[in-house]
MIDRENTOR-526511 format. One record per atom (N, C-alpha, C): residue number from 1; residue in one letter; atom name; x, y, z. Coordinates in nm, 4 decimals. Example, Ala and Ser with C-alpha at 12.3 -4.5 7.8 and 13.67 -1.06 7.14 Angstrom:
BEGIN
<1,a,N,<1.3190,-0.5690,0.7800>>
<1,a,CA,<1.2300,-0.4500,0.7800>>
<1,a,C,<1.3200,-0.3300,0.7800>>
<2,s,N,<1.2850,-0.2250,0.7080>>
<2,s,CA,<1.3670,-0.1060,0.7140>>
<2,s,C,<1.2900,0.0030,0.7870>>
//
This chain:
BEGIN
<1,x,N,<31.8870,-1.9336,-6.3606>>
<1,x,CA,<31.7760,-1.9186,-6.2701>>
<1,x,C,<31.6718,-2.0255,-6.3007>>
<2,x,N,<31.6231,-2.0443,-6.1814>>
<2,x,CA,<31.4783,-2.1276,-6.2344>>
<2,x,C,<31.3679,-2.1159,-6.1827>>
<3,x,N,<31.2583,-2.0901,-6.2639>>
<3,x,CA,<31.1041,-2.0730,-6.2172>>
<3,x,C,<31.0459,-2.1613,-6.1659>>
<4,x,N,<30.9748,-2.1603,-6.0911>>
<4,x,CA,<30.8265,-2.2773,-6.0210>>
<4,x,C,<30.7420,-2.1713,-6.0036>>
<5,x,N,<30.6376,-2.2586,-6.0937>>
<5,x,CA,<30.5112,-2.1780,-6.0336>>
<5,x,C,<30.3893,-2.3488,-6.0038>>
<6,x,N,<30.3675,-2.3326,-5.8972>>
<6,x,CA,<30.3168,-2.4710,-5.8193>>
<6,x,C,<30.1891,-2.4566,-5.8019>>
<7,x,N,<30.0751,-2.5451,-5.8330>>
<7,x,CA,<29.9443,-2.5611,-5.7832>>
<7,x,C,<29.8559,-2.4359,-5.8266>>
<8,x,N,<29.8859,-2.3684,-5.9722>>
<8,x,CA,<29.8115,-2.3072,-6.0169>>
<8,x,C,<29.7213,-2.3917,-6.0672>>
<9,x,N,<29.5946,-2.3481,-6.0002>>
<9,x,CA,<29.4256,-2.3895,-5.9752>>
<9,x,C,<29.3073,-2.3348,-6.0323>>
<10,x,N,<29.2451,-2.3380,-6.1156>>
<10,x,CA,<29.1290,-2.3581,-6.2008>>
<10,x,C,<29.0668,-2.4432,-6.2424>>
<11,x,N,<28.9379,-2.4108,-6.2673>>
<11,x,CA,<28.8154,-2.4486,-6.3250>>
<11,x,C,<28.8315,-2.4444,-6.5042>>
<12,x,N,<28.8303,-2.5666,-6.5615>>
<12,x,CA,<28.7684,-2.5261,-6.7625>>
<12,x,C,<28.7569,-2.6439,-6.7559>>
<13,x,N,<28.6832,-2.6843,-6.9222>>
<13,x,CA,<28.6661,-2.7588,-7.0047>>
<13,x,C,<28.7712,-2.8472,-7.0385>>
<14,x,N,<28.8204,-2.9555,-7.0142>>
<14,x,CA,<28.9435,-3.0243,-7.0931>>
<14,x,C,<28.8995,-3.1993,-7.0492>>
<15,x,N,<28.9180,-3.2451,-7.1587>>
<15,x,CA,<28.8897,-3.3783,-7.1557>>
<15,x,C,<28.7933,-3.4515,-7.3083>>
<16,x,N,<28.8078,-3.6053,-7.2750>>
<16,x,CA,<28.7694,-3.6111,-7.3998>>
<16,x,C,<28.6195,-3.7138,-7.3917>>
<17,x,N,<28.5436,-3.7295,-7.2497>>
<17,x,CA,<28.4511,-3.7803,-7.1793>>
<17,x,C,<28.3308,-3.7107,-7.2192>>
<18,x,N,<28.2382,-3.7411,-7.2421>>
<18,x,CA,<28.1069,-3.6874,-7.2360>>
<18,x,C,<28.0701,-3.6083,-7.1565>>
<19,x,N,<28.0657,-3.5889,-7.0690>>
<19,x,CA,<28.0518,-3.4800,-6.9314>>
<19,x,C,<28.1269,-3.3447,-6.8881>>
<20,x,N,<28.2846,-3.4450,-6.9861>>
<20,x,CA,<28.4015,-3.3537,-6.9384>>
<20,x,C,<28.3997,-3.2287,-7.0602>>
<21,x,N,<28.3053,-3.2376,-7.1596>>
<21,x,CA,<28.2988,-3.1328,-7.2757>>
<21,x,C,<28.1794,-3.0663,-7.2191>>
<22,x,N,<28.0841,-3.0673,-7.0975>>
<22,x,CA,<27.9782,-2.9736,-7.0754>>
<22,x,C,<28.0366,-2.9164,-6.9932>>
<23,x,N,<28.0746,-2.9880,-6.8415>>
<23,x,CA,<28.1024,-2.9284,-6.7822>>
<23,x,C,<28.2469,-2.9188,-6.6964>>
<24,x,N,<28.3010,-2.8183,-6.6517>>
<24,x,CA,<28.4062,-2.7663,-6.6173>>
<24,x,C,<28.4671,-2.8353,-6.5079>>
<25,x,N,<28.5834,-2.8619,-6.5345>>
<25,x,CA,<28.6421,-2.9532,-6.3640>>
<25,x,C,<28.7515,-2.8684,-6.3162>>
<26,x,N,<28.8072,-2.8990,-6.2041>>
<26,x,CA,<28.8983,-2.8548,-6.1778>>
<26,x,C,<29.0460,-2.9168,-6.2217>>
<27,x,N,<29.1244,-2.7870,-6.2611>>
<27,x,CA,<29.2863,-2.9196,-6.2821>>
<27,x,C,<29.3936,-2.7914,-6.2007>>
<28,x,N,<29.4679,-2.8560,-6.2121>>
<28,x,CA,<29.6082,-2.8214,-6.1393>>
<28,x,C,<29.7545,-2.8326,-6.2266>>
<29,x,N,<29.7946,-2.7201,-6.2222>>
<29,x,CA,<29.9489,-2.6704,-6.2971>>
<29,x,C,<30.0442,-2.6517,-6.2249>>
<30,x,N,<30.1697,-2.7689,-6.2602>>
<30,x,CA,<30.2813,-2.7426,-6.1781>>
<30,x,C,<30.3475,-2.7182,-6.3392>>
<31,x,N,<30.4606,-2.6194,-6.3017>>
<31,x,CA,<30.5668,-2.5944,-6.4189>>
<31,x,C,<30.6967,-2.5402,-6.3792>>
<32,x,N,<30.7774,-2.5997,-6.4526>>
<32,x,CA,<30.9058,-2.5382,-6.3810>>
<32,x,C,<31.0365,-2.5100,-6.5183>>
<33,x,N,<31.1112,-2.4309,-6.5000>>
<33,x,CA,<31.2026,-2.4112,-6.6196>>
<33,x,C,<31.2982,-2.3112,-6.5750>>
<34,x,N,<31.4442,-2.3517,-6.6618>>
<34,x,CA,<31.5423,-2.2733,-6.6180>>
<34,x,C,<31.5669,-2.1473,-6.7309>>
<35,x,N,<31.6091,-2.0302,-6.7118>>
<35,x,CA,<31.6457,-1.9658,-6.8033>>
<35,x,C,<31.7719,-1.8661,-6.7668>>
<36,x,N,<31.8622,-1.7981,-6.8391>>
<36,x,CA,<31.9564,-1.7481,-6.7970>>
<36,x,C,<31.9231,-1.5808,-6.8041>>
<37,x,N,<31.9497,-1.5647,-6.6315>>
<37,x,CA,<31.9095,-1.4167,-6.6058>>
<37,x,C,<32.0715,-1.3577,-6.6305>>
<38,x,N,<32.0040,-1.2590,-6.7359>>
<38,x,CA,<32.1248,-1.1417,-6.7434>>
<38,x,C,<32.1286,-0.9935,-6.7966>>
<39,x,N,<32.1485,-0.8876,-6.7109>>
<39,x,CA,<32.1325,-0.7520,-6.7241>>
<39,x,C,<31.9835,-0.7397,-6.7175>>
<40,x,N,<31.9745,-0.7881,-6.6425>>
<40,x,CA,<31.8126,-0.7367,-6.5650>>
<40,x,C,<31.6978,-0.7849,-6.7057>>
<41,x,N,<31.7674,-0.9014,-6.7724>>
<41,x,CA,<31.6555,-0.9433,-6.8691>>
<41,x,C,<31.5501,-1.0699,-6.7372>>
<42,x,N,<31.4802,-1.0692,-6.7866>>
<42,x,CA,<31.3892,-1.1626,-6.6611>>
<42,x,C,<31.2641,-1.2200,-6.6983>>
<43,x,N,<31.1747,-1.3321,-6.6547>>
<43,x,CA,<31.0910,-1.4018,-6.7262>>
<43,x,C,<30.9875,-1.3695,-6.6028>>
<44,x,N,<30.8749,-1.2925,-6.6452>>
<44,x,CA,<30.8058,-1.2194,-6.5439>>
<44,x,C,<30.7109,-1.3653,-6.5485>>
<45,x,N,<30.6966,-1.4289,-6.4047>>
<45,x,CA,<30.6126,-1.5268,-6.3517>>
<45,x,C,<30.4889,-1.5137,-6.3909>>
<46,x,N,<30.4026,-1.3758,-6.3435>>
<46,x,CA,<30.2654,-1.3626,-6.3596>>
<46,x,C,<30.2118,-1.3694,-6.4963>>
<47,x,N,<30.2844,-1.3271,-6.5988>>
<47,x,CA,<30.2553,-1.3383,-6.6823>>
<47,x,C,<30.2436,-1.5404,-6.7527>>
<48,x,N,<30.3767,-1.5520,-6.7478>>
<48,x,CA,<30.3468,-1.7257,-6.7359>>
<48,x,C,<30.2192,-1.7727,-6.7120>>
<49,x,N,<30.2004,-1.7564,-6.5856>>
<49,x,CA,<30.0791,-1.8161,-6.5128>>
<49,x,C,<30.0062,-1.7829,-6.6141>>
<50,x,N,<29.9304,-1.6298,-6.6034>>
<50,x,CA,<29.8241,-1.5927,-6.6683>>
<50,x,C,<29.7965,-1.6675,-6.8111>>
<51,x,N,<29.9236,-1.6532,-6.8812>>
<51,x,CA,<29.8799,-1.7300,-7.0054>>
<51,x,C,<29.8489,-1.8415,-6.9914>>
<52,x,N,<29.9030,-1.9751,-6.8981>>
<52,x,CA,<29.8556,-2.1098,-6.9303>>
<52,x,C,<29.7095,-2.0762,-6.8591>>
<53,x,N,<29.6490,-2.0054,-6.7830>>
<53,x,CA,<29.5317,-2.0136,-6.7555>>
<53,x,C,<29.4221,-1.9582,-6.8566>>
<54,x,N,<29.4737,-1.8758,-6.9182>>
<54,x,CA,<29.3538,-1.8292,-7.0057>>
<54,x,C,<29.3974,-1.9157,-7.1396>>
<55,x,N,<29.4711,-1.9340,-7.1427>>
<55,x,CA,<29.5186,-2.0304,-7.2699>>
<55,x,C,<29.4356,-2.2066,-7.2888>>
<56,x,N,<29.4323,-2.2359,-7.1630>>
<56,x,CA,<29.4004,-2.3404,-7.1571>>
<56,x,C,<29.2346,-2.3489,-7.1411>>
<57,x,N,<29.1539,-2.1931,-7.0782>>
<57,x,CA,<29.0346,-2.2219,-7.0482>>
<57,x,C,<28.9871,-2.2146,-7.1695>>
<58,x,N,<29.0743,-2.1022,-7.2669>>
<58,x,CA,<28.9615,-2.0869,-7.4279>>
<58,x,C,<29.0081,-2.1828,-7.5164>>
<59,x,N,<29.0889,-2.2294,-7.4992>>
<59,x,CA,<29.1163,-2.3474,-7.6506>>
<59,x,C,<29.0109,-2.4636,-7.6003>>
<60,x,N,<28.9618,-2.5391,-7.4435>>
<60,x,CA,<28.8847,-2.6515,-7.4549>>
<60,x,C,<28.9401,-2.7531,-7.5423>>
<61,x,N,<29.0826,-2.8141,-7.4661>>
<61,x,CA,<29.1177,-2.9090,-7.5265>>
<61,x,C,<29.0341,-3.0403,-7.5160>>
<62,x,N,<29.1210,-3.1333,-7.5821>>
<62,x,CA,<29.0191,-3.2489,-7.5405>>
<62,x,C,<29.1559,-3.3282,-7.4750>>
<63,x,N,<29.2338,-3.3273,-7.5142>>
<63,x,CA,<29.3230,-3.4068,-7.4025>>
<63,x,C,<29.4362,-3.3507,-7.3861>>
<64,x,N,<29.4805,-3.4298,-7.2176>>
<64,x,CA,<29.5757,-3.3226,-7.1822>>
<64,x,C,<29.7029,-3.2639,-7.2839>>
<65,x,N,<29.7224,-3.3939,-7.3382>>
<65,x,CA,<29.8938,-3.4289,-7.3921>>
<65,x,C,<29.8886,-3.2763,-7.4785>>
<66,x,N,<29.7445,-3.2405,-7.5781>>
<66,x,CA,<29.7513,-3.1637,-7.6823>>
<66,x,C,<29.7774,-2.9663,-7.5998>>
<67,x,N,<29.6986,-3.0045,-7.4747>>
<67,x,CA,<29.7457,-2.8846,-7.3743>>
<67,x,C,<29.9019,-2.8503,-7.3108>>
<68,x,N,<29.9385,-2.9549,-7.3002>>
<68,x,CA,<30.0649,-2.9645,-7.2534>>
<68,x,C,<30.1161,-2.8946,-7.3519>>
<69,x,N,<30.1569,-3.0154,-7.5074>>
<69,x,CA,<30.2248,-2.9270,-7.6291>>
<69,x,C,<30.2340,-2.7758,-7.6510>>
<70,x,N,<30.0870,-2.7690,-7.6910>>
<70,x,CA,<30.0423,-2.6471,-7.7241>>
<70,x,C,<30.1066,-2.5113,-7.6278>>
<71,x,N,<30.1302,-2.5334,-7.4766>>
<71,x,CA,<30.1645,-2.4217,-7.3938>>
<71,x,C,<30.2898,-2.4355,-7.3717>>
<72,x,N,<30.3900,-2.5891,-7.4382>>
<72,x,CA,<30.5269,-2.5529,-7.4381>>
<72,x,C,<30.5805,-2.5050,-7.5600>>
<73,x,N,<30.4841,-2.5256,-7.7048>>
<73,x,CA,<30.5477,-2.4898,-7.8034>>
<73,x,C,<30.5603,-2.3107,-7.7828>>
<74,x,N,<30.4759,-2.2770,-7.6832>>
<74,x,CA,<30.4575,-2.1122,-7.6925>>
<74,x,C,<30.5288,-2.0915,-7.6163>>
<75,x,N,<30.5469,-2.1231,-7.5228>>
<75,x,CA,<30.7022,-2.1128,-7.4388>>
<75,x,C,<30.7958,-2.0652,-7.4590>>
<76,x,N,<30.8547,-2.1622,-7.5149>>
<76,x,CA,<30.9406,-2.1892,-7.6021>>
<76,x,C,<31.0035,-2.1051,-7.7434>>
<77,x,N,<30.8851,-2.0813,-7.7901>>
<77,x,CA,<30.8873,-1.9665,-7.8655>>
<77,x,C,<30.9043,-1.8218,-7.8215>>
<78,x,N,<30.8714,-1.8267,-7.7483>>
<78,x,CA,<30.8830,-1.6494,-7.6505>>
<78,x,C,<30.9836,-1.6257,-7.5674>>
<79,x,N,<31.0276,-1.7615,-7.4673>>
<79,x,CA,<31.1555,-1.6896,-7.3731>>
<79,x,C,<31.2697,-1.8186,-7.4259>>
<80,x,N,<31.3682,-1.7499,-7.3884>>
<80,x,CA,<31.4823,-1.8673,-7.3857>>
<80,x,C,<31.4562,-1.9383,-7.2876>>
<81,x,N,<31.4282,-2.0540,-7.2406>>
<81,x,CA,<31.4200,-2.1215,-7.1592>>
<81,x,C,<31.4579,-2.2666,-7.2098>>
<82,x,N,<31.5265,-2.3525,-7.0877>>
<82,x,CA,<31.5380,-2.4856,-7.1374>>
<82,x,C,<31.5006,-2.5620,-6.9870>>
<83,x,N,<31.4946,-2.7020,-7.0055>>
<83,x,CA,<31.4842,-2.7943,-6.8896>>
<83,x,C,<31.3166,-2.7833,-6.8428>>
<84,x,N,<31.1976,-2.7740,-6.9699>>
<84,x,CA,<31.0976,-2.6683,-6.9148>>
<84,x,C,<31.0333,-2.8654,-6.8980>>
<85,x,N,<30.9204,-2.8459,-6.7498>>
<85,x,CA,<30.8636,-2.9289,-6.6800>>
<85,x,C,<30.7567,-2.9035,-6.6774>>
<86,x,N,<30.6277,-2.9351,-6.7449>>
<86,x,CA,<30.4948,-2.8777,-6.7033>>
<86,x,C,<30.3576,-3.0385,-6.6975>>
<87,x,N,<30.3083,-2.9974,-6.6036>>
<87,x,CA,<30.2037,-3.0845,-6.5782>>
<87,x,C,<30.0862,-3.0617,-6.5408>>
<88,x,N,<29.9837,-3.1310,-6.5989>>
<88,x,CA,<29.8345,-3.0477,-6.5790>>
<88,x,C,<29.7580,-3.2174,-6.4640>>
<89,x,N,<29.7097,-3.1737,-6.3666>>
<89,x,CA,<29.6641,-3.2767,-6.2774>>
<89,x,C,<29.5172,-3.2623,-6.3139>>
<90,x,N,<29.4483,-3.4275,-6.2908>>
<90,x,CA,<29.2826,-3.3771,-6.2570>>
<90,x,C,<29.2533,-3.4249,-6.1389>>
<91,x,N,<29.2187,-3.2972,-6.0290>>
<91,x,CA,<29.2052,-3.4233,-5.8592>>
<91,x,C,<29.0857,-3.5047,-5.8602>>
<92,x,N,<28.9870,-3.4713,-5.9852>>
<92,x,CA,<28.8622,-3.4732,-5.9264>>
<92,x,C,<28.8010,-3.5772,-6.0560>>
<93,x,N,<28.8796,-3.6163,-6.1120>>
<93,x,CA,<28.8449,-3.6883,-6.2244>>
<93,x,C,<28.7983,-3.8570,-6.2154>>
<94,x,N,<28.8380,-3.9161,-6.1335>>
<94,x,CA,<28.8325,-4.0468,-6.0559>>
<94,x,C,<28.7941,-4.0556,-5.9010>>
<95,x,N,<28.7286,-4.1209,-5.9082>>
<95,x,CA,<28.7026,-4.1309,-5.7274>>
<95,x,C,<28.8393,-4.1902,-5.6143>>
<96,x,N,<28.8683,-4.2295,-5.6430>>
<96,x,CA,<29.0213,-4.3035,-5.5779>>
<96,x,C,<29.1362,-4.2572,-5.5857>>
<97,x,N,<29.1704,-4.1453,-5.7039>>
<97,x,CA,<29.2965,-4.0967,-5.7386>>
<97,x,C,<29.2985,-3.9680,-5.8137>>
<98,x,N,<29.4213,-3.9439,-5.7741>>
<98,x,CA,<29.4442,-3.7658,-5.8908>>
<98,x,C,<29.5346,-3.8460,-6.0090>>
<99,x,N,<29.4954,-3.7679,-6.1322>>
<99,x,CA,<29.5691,-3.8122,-6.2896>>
<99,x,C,<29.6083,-3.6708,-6.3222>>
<100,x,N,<29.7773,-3.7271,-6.3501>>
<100,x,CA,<29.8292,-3.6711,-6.4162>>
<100,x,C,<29.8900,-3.6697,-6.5105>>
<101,x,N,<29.9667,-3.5750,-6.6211>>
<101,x,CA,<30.0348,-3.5818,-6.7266>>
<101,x,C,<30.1110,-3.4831,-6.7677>>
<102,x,N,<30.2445,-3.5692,-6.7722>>
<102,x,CA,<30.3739,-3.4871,-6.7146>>
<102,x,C,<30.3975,-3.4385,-6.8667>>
<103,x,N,<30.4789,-3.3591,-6.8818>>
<103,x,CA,<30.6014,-3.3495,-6.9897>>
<103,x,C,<30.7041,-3.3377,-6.9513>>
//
């Protein structure tokens, strides 16, 4: 089986800019990963979500790469999953372009 959970959207702290440690921007979570469903074992989505969102608003990283890690090493650790894809966007970080950073 494989999960997507697309364009999960919030407001926190992340960055390593002067501005970007007061105040809050918006970023964007795409993630995707396969895991093998069997006998009704299953990788409940909402929960996913929920954690990279509260995960990511209280730690106040300073850069993405260390957010990324940090929410696949826990991953990883908790479900069997492999092929896992996660990326945190900033739309609002540059005037001309959205930045992102894949794993």
């Amino acid at each position: 089986m494989k999960i997507k959970i697309q364009n999960l959207t919030f407001d926190c702290i992340i960055g390593i800019l002067p501005f970007e440690r007061k105040t809050k921007q918006k970023v964007i979570i795409n993630i995707s990963f396969k895991y093998k469903f069997k006998d009704n074992e299953f990788i409940n989505y909402a929960d996913v979500a929920s954690y990279i969102e509260k995960t990511i608003k209280n730690e106040e990283f300073l850069l993405i790469e260390d957010a990324l890690l940090f929410v696949k090493k826990y991953l990883k650790s908790k479900y069997s999953i492999n092929k896992l894809k996660l990326s945190i966007s900033k739309p609002n970080i540059l005037d001309n372009c959205e930045v992102s950073v894949t794993l």
